[in-house]
C-alpha positions in Angstrom: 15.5 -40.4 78.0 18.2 -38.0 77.8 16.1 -35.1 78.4 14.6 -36.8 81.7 18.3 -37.5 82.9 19.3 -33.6 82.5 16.1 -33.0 84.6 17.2 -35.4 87.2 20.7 -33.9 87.4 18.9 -30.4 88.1 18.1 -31.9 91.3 21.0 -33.1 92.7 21.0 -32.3 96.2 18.0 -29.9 96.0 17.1 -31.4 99.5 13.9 -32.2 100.8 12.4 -29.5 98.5 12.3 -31.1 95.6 9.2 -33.5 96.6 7.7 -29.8 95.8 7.7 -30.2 92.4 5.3 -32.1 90.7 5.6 -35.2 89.2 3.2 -37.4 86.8 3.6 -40.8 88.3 1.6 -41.8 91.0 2.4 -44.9 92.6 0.4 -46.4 95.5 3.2 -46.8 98.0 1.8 -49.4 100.7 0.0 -48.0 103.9 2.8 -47.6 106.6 5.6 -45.4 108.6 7.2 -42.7 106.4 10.6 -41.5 107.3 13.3 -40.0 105.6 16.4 -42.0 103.9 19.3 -39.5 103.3 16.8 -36.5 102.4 14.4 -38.8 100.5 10.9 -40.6 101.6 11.5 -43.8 102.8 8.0 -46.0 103.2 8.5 -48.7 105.7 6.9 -52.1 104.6 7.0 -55.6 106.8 6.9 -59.3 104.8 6.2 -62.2 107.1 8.1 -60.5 109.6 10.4 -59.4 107.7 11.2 -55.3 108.0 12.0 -53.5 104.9 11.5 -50.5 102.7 10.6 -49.0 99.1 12.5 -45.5 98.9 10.9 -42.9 96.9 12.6 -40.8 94.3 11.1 -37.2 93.5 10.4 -37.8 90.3 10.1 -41.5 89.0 12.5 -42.2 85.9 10.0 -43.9 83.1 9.6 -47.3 83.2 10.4 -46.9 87.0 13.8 -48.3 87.9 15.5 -49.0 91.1 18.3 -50.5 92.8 18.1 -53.2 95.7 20.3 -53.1 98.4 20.1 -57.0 99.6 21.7 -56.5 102.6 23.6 -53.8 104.9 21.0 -50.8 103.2 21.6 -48.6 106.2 25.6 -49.2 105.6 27.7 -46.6 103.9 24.9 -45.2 102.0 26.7 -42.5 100.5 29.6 -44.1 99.2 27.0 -46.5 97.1 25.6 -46.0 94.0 21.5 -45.9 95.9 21.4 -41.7 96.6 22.4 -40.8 92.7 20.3 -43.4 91.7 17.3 -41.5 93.7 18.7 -38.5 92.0 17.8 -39.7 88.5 14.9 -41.6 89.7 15.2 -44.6 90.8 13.6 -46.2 93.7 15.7 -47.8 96.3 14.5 -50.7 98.0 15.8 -53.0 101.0 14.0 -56.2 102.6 16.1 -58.1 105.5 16.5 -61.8 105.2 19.4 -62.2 107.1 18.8 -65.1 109.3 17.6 -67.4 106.7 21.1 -66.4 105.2 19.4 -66.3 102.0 18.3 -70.3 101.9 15.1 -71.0 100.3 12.9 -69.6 102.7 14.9 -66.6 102.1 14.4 -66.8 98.2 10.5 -67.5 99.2 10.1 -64.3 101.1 12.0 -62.0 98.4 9.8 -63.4 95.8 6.6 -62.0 97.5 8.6 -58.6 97.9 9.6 -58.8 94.2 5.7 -59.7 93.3 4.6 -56.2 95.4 7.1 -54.7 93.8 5.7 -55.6 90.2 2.0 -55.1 91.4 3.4 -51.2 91.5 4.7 -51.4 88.1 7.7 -51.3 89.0 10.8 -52.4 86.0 11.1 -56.2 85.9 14.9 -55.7 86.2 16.5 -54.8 89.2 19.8 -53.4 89.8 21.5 -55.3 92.5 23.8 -53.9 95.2 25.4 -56.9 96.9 28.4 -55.8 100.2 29.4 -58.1 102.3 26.7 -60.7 102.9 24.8 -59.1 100.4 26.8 -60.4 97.6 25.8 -63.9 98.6 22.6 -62.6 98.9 22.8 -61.1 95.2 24.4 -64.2 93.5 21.5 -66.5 95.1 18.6 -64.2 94.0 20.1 -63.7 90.9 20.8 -67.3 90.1 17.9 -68.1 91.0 15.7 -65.3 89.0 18.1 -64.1 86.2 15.5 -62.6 84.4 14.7 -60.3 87.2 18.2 -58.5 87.1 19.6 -56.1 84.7 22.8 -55.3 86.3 25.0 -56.1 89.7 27.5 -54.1 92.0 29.3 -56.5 94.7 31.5 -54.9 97.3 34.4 -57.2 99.2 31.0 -60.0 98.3 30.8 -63.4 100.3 30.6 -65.6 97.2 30.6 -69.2 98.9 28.2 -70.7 101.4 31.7 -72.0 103.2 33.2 -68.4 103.6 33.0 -69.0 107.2 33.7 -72.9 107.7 36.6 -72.5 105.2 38.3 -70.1 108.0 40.7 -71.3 110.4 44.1 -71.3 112.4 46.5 -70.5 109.5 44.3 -68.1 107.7 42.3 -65.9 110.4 43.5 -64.4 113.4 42.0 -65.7 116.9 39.9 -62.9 117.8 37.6 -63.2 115.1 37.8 -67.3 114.7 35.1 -67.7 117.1 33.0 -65.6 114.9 33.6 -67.3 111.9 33.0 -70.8 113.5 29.7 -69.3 115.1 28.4 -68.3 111.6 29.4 -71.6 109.9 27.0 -73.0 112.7 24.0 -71.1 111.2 24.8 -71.6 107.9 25.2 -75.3 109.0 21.5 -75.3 110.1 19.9 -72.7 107.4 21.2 -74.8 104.8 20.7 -78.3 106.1 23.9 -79.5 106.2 26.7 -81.1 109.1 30.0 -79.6 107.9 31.9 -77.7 105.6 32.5 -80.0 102.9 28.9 -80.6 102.4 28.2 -76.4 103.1 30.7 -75.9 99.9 29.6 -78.8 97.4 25.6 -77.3 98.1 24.5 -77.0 94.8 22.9 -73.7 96.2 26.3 -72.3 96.6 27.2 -69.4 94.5 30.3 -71.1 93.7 28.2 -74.0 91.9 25.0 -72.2 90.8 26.6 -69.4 88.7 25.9 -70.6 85.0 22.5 -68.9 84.8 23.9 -65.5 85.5 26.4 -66.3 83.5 24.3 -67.8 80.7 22.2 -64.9 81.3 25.6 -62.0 80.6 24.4 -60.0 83.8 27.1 -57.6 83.8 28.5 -57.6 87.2 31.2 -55.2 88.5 32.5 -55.8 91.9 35.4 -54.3 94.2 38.1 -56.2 95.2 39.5 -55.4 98.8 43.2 -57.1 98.9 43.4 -56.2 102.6 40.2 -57.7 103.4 40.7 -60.6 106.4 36.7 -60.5 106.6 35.6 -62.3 103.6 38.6 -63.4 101.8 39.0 -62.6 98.1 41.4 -65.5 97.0 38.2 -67.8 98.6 35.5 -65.6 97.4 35.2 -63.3 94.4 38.5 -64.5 92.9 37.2 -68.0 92.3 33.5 -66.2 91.4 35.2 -64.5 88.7 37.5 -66.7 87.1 34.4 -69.4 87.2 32.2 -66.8 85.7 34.5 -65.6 82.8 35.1 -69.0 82.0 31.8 -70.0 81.8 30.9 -66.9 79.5 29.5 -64.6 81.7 30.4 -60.7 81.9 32.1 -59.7 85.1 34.7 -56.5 86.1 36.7 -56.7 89.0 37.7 -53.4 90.9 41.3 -53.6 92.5 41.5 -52.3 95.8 44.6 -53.6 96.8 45.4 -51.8 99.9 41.5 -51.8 101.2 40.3 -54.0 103.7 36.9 -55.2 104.0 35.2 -51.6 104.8 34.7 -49.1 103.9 32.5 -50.3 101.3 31.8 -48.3 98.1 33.6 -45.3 97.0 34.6 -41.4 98.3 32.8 -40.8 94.8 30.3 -43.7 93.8 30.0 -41.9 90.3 32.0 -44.9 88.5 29.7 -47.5 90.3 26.4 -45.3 89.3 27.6 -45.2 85.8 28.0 -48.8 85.6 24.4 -49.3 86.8 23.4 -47.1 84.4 25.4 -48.1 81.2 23.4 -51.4 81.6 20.6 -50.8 82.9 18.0 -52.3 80.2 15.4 -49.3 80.3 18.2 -46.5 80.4 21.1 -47.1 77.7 20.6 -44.1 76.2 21.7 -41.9 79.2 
């Protein structure tokens, strides 16, 4: 492996020319729009409605990796892990679920998008990029399909179906409590319940469902925002991680204690790439 990760490094930042060289694996991307991601192919793909996308790298790592951005994949793309992933080949993929807010019709849909992604051969383990929203995102699909996930990144994560209901007068300021309250409404209805207390003790919540990942040591490292007035850590990924350590699982915490809740990722996402690939099943020799 070590010789196809000094290959990969060659083209870092080559640009668009390095889909000139030739490359082994040939995967049938599915028919559709191709446009370009950040100087790499990015193949458009739509799941009961849903609009998504499978990025190509130039030259496929064996036993075809890749990173899934659950939610925000257009954000802050550079400061993630999802370009130097491409660089040592790694496909990027993104499929938007947002308003089921990742219920179960939400888990439904990314299980058909997980079974097209293993009908390309793709690795059975993803790595998961979870900011924002996306870290509820992560936490549910992962909790819910441990075996399909070989490492996670969270950034300033939502970790509790409640994040919004549990906001009010004393803890967020009033131009953005009418947010919150509006979101708590949808969640409300996505997750079939009439108010907070019910939202939190769902035993879909992250902040009740975390003993398979646990159980199943997914090592997760995720970046702590102190500033953040968003998605508040004390509420969020502090309780996450203390429930998670207790419970045996393997989880880092990031302290960004003068942050707020963007910008996400790093200036240099080389610390957050490495974790990926420290862990990632197929690549611990890198």
């Amino acid at each position: 492996m070590a010789q196809h990760n000094n290959f990969y490094n060659d083209l870092t930042n080559a640009g668009n020319e390095k889909y000139f060289f030739a490359s082994d694996c040939k995967i049938e991307y599915p028919a559709g729009e191709t446009v370009d991601f950040h100087g790499y192919r990015r193949h458009n793909i739509e799941i009961e409605n849903c609009q998504g996308f499978i990025v190509e790298p130039p030259h496929p790592a064996p036993g075809l990796p890749w990173s899934w951005c659950l939610q925000w994949a257009e954000s802050f793309v550079p400061r993630t892990p999802a370009l130097q992933l491409l660089e040592r080949g790694f496909h990027h993929v993104h499929l938007n679920v947002f308003p089921t807010y990742m219920n179960d019709e939400g888990v439904r849909i990314l299980e058909k998008f997980y079974a097209l992604l293993q009908s390309l051969h793709f690795n059975s383990k993803a790595a998961l990029i979870g900011m924002s929203y996306g870290g509820l995102f992560s936490l549910r699909w992962a909790a819910e399909h441990p075996e399909t996930v070989g490492a996670i990144y969270l950034d300033a994560p939502v970790c509790t179906l409640s994040f919004a209901a549990d906001r009010h007068e004393g803890n967020t300021q009033p131009h953005m409590l009418e947010f919150h309250r509006g979101e708590a409404a949808k969640h409300f209805i996505a997750y079939n319940v009439k108010n907070r207390d019910e939202l939190y003790a769902h035993p879909k919540n992250p902040l009740n469902n975390y003993q398979p990942i646990a159980d199943a040591k997914i090592p997760i490292l995720a970046i702590r925002s102190g500033q953040d007035q968003s998605v508040l850590p004390e509420s969020n990924i502090d309780v996450l991680a203390e429930k998670i350590t207790q419970a045996g699982g393997n989880i880092q915490i990031l302290n960004r204690e003068y942050y707020g809740h963007h910008p996400h990722g790093l200036d240099d996402p080389s610390p957050l790439t490495g974790f990926i690939l420290s862990h990632y099943p197929e690549l611990k020799t890198v």
